[in-house]
DOLO-664772 format. One line per 4 residues: number of its first residue (from 1); their letters; for each residue z, y, x of N, C-alpha, C, O, CB. Coordinates in Angstrom, 1 decimal, padded with zeros to 4 digits. Each point is the difference from the previous one (the first is absolute). Glycine has a CB too. Example, Ala and Ser with C-alpha at 12.3 -4.5 7.8 and 13.67 -1.06 7.14 Angstrom:
2
1> as> 007.8:-005.7:013.2:000.0:001.2:-000.9:000.0:001.2:000.9:000.7:000.0:001.0:000.5:-001.2:-002.9 ~ -001.9:002.3:001.5:000.0:001.1:000.9:000.8:001.1:-000.8:000.1:001.1:000.5:-002.3:-001.7:000.7
This chain:
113
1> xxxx> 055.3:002.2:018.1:001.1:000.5:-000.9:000.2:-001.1:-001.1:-000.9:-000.8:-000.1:000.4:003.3:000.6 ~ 001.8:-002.6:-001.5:000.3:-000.9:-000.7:000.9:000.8:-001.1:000.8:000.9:000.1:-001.0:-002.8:001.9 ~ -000.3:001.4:-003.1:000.9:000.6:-001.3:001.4:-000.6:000.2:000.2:-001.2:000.0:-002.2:001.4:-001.8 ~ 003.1:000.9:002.1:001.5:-000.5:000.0:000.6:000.2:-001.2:000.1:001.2:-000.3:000.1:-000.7:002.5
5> xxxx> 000.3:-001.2:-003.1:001.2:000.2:-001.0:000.9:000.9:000.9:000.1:-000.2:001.2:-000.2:-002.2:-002.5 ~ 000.8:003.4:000.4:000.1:001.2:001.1:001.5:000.3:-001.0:001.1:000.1:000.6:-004.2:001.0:000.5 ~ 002.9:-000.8:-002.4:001.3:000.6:-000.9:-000.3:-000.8:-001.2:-001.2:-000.2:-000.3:001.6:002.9:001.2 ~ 001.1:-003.3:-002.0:-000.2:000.0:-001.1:001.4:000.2:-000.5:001.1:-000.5:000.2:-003.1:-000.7:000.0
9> xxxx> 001.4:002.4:-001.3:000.5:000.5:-001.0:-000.3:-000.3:-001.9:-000.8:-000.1:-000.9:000.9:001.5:003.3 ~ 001.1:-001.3:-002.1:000.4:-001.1:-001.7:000.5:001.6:-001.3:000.8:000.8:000.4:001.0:-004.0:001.4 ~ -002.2:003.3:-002.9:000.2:001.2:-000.5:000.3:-000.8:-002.2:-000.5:-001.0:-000.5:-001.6:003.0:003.4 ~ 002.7:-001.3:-003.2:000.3:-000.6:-001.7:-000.5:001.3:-000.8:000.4:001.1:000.3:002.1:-002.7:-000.1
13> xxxx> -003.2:001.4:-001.2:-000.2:000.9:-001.2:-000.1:-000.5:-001.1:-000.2:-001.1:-000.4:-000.6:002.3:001.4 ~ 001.0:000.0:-001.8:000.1:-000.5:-001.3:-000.8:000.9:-001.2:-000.3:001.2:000.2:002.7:-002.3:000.7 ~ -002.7:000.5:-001.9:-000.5:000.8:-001.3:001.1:-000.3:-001.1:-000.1:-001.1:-000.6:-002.7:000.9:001.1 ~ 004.0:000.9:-000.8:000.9:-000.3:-000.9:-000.1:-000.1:-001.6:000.5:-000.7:-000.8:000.5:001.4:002.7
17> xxxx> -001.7:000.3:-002.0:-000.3:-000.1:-001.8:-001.5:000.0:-000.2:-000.5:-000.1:-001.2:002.6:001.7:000.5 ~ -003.0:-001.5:001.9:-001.4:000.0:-000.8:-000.4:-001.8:000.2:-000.4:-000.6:-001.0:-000.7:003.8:001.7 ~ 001.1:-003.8:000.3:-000.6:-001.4:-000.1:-001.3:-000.2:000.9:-000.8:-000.9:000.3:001.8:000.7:-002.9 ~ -000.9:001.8:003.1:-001.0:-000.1:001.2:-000.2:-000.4:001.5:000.0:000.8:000.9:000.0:000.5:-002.2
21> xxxx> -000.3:-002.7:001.4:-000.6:-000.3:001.2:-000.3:000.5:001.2:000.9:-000.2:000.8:-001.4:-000.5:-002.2 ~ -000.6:001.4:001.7:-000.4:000.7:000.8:001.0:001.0:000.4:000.2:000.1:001.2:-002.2:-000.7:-002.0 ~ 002.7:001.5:-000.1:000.8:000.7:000.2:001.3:-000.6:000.9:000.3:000.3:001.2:-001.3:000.6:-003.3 ~ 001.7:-001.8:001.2:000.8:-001.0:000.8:-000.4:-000.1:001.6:000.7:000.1:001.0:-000.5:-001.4:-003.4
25> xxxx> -001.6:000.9:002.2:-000.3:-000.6:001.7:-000.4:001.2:000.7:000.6:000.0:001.1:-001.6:-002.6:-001.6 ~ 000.3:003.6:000.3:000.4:001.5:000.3:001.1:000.8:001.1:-000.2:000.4:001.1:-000.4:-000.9:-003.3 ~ 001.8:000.3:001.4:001.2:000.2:-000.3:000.6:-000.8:001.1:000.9:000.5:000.7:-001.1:-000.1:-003.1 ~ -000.3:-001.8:002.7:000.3:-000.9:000.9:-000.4:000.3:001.6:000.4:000.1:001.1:-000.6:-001.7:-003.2
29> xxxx> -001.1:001.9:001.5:-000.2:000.3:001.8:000.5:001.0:000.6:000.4:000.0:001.2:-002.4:-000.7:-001.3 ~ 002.0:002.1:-001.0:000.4:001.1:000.5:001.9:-000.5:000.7:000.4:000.5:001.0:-002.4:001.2:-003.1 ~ 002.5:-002.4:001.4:001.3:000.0:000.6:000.1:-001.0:001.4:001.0:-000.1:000.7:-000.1:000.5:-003.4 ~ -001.9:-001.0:002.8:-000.6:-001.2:001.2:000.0:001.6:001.0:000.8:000.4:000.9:-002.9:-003.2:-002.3
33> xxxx> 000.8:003.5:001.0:-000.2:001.0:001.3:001.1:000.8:000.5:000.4:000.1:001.2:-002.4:-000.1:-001.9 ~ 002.4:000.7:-000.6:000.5:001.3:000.4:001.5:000.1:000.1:000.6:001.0:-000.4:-002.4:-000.1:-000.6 ~ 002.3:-002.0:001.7:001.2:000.1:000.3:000.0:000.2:002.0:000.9:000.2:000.8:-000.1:-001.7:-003.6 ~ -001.8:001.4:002.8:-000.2:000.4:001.9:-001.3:000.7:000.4:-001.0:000.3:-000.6:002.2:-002.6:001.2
37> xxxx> -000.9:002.4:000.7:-001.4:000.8:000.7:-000.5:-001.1:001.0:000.5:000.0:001.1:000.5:002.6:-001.1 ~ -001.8:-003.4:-000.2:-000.6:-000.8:001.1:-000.9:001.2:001.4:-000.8:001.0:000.1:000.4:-003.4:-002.5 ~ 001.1:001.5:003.2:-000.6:000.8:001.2:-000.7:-000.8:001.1:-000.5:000.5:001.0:002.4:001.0:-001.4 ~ -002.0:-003.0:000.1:-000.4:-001.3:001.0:-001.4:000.4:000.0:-000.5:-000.5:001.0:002.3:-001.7:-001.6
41> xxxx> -002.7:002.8:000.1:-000.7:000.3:000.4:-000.8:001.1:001.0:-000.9:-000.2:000.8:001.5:-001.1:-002.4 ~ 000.2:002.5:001.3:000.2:000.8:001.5:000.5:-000.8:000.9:-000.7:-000.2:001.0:001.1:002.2:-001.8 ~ 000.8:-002.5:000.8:000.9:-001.0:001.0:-001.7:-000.5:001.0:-000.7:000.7:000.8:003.6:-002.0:-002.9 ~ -003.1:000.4:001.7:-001.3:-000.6:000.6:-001.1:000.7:-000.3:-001.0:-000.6:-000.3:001.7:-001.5:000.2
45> xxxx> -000.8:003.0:000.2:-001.4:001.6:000.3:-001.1:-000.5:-000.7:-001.1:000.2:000.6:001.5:000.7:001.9 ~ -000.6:-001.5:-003.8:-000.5:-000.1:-001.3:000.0:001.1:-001.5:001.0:000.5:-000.4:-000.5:-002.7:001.6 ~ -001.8:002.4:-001.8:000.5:001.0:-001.0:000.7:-000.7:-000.7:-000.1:-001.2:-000.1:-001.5:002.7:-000.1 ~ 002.5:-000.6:-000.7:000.6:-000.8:-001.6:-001.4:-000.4:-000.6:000.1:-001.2:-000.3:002.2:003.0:-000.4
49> xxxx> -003.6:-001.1:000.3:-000.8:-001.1:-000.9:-000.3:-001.4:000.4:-000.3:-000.9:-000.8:-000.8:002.8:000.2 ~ 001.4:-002.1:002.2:-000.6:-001.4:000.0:000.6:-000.7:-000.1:-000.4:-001.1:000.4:-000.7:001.4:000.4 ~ 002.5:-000.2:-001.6:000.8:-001.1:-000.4:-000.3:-000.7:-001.5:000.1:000.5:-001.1:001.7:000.9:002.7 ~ -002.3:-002.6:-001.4:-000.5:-001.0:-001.2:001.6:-000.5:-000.8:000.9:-000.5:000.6:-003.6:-000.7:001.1
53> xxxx> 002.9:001.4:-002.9:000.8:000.1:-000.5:-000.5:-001.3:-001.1:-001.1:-000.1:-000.5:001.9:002.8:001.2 ~ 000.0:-003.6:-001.0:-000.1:-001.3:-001.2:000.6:000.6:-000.9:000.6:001.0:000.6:-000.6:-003.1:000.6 ~ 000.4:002.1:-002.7:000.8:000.2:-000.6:000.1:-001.2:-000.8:-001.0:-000.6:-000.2:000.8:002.9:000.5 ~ 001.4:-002.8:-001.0:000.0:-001.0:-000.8:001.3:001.1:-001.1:000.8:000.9:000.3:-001.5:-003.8:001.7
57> xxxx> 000.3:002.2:-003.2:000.7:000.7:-001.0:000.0:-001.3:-001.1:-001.0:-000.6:-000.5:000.2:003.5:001.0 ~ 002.3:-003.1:-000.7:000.1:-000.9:-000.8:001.0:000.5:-001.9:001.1:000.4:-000.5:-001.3:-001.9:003.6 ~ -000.7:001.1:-003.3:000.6:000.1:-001.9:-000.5:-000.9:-000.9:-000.8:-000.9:000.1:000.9:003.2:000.0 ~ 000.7:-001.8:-001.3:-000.3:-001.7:-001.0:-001.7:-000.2:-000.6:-000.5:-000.9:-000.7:003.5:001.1:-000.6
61> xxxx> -003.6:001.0:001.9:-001.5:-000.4:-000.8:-001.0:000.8:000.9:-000.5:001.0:-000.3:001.4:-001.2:-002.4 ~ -001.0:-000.3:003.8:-000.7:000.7:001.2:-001.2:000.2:-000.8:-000.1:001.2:000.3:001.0:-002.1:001.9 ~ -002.0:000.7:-003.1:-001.2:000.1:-000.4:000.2:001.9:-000.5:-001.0:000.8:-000.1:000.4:-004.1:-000.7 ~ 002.3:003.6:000.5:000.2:001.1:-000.7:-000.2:001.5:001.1:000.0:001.1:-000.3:001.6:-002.7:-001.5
65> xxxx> -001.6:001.1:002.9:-000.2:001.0:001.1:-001.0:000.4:000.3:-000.9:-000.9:000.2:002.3:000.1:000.5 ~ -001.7:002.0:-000.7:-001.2:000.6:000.5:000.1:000.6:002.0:000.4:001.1:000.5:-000.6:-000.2:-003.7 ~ -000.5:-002.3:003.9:000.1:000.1:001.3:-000.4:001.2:000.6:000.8:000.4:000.9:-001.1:-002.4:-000.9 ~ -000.6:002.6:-000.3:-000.7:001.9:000.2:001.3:000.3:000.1:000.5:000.2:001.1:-002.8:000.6:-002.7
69> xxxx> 002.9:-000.7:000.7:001.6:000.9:-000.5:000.5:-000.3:001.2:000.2:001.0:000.7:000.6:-001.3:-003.5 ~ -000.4:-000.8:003.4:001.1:-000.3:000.5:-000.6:000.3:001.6:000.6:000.5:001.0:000.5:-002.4:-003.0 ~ -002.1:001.6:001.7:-000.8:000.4:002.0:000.0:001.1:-000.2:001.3:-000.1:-000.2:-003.1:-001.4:001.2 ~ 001.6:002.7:-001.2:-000.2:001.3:-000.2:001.5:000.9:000.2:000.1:001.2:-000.1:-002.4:-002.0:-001.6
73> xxxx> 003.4:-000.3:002.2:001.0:000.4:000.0:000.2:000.6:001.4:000.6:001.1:000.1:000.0:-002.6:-001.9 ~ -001.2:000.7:003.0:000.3:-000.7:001.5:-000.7:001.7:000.5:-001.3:000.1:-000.1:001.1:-003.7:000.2 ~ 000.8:004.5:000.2:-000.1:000.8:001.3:-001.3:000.0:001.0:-001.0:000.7:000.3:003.3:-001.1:-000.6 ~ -001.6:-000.7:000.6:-001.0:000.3:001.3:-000.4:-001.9:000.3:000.6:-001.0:-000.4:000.9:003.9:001.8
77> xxxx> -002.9:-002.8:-000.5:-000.2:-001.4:000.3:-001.1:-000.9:-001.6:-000.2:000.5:-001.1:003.4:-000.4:002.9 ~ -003.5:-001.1:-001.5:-001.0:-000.3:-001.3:001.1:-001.4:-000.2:000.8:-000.4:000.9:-004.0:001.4:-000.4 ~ 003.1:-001.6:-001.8:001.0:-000.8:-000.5:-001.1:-000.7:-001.1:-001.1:000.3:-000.3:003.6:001.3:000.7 ~ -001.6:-002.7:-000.6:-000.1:-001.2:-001.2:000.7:-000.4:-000.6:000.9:-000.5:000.6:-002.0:-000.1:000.2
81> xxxx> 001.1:000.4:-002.0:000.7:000.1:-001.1:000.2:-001.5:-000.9:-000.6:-000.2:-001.1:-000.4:002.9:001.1 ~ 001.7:-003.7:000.4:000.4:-001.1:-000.9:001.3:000.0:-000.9:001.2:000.1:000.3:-002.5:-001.2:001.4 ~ 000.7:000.9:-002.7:000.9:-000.2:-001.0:000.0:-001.8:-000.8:-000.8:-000.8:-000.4:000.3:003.8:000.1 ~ 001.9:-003.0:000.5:000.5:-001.4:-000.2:001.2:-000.1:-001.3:000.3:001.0:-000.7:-000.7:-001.5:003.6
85> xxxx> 001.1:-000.7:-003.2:001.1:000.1:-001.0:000.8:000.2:000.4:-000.1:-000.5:001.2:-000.3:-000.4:-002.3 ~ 001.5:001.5:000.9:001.0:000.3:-000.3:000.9:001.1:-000.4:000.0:000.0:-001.3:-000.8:-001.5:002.2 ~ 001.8:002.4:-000.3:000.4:000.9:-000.4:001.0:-000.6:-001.4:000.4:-001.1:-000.2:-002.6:002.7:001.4 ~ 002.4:000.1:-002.3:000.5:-000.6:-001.4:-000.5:000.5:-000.6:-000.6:001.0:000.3:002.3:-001.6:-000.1
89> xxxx> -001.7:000.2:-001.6:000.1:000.7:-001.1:000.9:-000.2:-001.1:000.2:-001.1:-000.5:-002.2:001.3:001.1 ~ 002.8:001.1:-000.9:001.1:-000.1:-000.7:-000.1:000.5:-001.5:000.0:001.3:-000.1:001.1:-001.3:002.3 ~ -001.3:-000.7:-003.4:-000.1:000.8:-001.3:001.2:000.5:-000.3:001.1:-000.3:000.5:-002.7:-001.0:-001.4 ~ 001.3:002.3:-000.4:001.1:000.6:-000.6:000.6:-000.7:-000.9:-000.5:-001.1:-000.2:-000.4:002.9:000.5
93> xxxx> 002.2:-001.4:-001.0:000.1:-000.9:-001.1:-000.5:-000.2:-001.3:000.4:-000.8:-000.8:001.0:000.9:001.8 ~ -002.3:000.6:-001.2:-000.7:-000.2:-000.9:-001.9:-000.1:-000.2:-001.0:000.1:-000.8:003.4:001.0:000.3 ~ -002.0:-001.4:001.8:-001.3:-001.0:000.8:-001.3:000.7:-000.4:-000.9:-000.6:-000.6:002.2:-002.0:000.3 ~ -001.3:004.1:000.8:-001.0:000.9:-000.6:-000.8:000.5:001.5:-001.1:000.5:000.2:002.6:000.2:-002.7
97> xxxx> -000.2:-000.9:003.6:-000.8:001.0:001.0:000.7:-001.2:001.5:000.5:-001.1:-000.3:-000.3:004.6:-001.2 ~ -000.3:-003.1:002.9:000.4:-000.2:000.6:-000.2:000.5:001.3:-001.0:000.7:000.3:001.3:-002.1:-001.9 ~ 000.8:000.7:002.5:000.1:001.0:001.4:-000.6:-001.2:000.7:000.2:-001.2:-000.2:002.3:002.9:000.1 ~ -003.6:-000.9:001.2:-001.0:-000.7:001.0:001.1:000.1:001.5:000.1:001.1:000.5:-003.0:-000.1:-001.9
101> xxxx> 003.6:-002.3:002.0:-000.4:000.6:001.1:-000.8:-000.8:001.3:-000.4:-001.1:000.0:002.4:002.4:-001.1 ~ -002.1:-000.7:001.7:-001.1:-000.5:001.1:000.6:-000.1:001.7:000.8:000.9:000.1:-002.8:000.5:-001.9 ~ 001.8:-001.9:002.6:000.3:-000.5:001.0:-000.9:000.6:001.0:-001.1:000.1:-000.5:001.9:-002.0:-000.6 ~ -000.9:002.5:002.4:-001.5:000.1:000.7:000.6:-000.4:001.5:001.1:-000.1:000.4:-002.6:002.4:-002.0
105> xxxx> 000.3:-002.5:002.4:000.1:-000.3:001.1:-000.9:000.5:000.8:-001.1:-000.3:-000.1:002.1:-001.2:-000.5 ~ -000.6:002.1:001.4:-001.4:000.6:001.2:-000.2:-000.6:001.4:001.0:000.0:000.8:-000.6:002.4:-001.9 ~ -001.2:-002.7:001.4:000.3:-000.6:001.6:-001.9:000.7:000.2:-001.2:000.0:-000.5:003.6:-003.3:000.4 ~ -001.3:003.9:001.5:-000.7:001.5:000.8:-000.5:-001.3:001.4:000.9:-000.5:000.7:001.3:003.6:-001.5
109> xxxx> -003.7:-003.2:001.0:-000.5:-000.2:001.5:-000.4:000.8:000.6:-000.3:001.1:-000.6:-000.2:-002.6:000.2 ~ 000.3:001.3:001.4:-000.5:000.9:001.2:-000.9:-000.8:001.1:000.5:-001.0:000.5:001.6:002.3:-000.8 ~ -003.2:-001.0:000.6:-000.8:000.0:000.6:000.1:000.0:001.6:-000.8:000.5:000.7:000.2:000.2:-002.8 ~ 002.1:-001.7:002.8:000.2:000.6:001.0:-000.6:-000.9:001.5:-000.5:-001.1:-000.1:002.6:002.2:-001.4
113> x> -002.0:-000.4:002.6:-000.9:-000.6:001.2:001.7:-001.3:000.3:000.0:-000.9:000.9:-002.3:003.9:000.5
């Protein structure tokens, strides 16, 4: 058997007035997942856990993410959690607070013969 790149799903969140990170990237995956029902793993007569899931989450200060947070999102299957730059961050005008947002990416393998 061979790990196949199988699905990737791309998802945006945001933290608008608190400046939270994690939240932001959170926010990101949830909108990566839950816009479908993956089924490629029944399709090929595999459980949903054994799908190995990467995640990448990009924002302006990845050190600000708490990876737990963001794995702890994924359903089903075991996952890994990199966080890289980019995303935005947008201040207010009176440069007291600002809006986080965050980027995510999930890419779902499968374990197939």
């Amino acid at each position: 058997m061979a790990w196949q790149r199988m699905v990737l799903q791309i998802g945006m969140g945001t933290d608008i007035r608190g400046g939270d990170y994690t939240k932001a990237a959170v926010r990101a995956l949830r909108d990566a997942l839950w816009h479908n029902s993956l089924s490629v793993a029944d399709a090929v007569g595999l459980p949903v856990d054994s799908m190995q899931v990467a995640v990448t989450i990009g924002v302006p200060q990845p050190e600000q993410v708490d990876k737990a947070a963001v794995l702890a999102v994924l359903p089903h299957g075991t996952g890994t959690v990199e966080v890289v730059e980019g995303g935005l961050e947008i201040m207010n005008d009176a440069r007291t607070n600002k809006t986080v947002i965050a980027n995510a990416a999930a890419l779902v393998r499968l374990d197939v013969p």
